[in-house]
TORLO-77490 format. One record per residue (C-alpha): residue in three letters; x, y, z; residue number from 1. Coordinates in Angstrom, 1 decimal. Each point is the difference from the previous one (the first is absolute). Layout:
! TORLO-77490
<pt code="ala" east="X" north="Y" up="Z" pos="NUM"/>
...
This chain:
! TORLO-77490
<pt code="unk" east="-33.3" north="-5.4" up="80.7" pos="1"/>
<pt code="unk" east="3.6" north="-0.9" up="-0.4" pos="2"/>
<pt code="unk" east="1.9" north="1.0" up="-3.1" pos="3"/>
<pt code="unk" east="0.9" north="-3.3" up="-1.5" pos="4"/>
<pt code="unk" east="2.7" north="1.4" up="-2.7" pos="5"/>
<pt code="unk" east="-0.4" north="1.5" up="-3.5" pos="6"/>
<pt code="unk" east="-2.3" north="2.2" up="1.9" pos="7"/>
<pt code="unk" east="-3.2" north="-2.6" up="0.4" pos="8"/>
<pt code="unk" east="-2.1" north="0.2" up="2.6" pos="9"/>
<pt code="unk" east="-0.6" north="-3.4" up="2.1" pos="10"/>
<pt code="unk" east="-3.0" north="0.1" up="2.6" pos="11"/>
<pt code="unk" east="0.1" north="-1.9" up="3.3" pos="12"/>
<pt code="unk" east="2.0" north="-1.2" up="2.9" pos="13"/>
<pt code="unk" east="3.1" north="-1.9" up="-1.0" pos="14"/>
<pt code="unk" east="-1.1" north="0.4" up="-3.6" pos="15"/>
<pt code="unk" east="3.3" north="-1.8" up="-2.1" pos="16"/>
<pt code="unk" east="1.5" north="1.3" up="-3.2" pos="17"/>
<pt code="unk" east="2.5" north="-2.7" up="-1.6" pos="18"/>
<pt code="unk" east="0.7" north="1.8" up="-3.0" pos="19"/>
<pt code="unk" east="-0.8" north="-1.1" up="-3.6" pos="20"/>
<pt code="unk" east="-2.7" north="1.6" up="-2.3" pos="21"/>
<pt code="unk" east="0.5" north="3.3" up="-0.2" pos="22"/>
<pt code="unk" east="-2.9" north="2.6" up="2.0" pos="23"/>
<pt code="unk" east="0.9" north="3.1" up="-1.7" pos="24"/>
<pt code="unk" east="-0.9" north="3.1" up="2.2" pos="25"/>
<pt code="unk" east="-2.4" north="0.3" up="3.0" pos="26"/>
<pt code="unk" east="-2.0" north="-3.3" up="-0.5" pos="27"/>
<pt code="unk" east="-2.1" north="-0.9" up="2.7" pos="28"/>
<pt code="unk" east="-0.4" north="-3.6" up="0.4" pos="29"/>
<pt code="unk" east="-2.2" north="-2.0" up="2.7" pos="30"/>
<pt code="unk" east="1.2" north="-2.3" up="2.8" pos="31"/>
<pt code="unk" east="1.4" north="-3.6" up="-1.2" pos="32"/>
<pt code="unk" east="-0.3" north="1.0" up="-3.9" pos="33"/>
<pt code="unk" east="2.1" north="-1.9" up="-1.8" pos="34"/>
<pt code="unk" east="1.6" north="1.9" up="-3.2" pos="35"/>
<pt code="unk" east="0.7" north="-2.0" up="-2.7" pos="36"/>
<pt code="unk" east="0.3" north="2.8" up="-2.8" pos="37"/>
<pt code="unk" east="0.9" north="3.4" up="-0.5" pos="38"/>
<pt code="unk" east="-2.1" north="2.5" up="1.3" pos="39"/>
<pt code="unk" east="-1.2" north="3.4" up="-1.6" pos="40"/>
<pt code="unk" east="0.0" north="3.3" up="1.9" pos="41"/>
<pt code="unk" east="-2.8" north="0.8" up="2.4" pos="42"/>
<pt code="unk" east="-1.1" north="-3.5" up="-0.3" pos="43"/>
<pt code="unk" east="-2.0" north="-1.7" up="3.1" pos="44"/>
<pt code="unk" east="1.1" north="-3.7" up="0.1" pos="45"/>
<pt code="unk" east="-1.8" north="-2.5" up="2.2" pos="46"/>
<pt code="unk" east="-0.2" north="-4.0" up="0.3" pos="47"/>
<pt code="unk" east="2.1" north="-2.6" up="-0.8" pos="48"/>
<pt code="unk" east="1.2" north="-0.1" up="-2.6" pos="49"/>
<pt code="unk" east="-0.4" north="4.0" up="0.1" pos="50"/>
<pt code="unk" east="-2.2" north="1.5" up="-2.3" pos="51"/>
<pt code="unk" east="-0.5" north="3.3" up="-1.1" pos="52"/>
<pt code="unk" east="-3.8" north="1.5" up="2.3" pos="53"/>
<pt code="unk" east="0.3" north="3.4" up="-0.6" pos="54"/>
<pt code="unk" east="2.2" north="3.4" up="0.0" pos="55"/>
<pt code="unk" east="1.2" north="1.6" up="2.4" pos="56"/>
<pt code="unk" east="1.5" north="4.1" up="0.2" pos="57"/>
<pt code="unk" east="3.0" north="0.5" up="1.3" pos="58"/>
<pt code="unk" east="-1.7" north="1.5" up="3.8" pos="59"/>
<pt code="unk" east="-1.2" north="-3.9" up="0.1" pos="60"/>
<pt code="unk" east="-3.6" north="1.0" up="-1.0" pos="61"/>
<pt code="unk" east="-2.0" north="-2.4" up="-2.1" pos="62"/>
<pt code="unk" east="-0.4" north="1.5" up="-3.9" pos="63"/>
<pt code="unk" east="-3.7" north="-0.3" up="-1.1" pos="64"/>
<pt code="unk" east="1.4" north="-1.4" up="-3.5" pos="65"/>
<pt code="unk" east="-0.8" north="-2.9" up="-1.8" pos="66"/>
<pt code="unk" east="3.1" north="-2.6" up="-0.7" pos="67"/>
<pt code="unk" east="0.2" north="0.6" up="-3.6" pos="68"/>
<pt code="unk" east="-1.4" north="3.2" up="-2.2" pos="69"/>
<pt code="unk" east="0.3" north="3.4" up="0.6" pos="70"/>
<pt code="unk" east="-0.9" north="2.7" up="2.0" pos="71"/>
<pt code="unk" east="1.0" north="2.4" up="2.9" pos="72"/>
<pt code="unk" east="-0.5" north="0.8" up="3.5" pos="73"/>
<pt code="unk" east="1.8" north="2.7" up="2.1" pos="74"/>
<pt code="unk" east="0.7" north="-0.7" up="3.7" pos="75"/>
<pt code="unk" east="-1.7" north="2.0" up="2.3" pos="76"/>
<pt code="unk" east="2.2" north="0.4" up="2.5" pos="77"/>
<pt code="unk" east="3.2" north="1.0" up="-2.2" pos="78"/>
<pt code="unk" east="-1.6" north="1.1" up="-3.1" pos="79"/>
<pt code="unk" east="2.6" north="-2.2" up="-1.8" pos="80"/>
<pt code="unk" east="-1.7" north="-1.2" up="-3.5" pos="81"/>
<pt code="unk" east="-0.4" north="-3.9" up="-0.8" pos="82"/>
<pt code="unk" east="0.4" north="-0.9" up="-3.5" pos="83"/>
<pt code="unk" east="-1.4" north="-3.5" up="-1.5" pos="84"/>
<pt code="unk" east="1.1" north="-0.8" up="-3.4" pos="85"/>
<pt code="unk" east="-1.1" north="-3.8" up="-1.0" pos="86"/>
<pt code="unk" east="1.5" north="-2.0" up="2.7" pos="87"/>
<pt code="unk" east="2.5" north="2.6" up="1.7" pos="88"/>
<pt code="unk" east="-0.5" north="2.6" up="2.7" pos="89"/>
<pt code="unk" east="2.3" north="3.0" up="-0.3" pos="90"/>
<pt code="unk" east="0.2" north="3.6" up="2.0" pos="91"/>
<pt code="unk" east="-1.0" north="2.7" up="-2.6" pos="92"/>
């Protein structure tokens, strides 16, 4: 994945970043989405125009977390802790 600025995460070959909305930090978002909006932290944005799929952690594996309510899973791999809180996902 290339680093398309402000730290987002853009999937694909050739994948373009034109600047615009604001992708706050390490924001995976799928081949040809078109962002339209700002975009939380940790979101997963597909489609066009992009919407909001799921969460991602910052290793690029997919959170088991609903878009909006709260809860918390803790990645296996880095033990890092996920924190939803109504429609935002934080690191605890």
């Amino acid at each position: 994945m290339a680093d398309g600025g402000l730290g987002c995460r853009l999937g694909g070959a050739r994948a373009p970043w034109r600047g615009g909305p604001a992708a706050g930090h390490l924001h995976p978002l799928a081949v040809c989405a078109v962002v339209n909006r700002n975009v939380k932290p940790f979101a997963l944005m597909a489609g066009v125009p992009a919407r909001q799929i799921g969460w991602m952690s910052a290793l690029g594996e997919r959170v088991p977390l609903p878009l909006a309510g709260n809860g918390e899973w803790i990645c296996p791999n880095t033990g890092r802790r996920y924190v939803l809180t109504r429609a935002s996902l934080s690191l605890a």
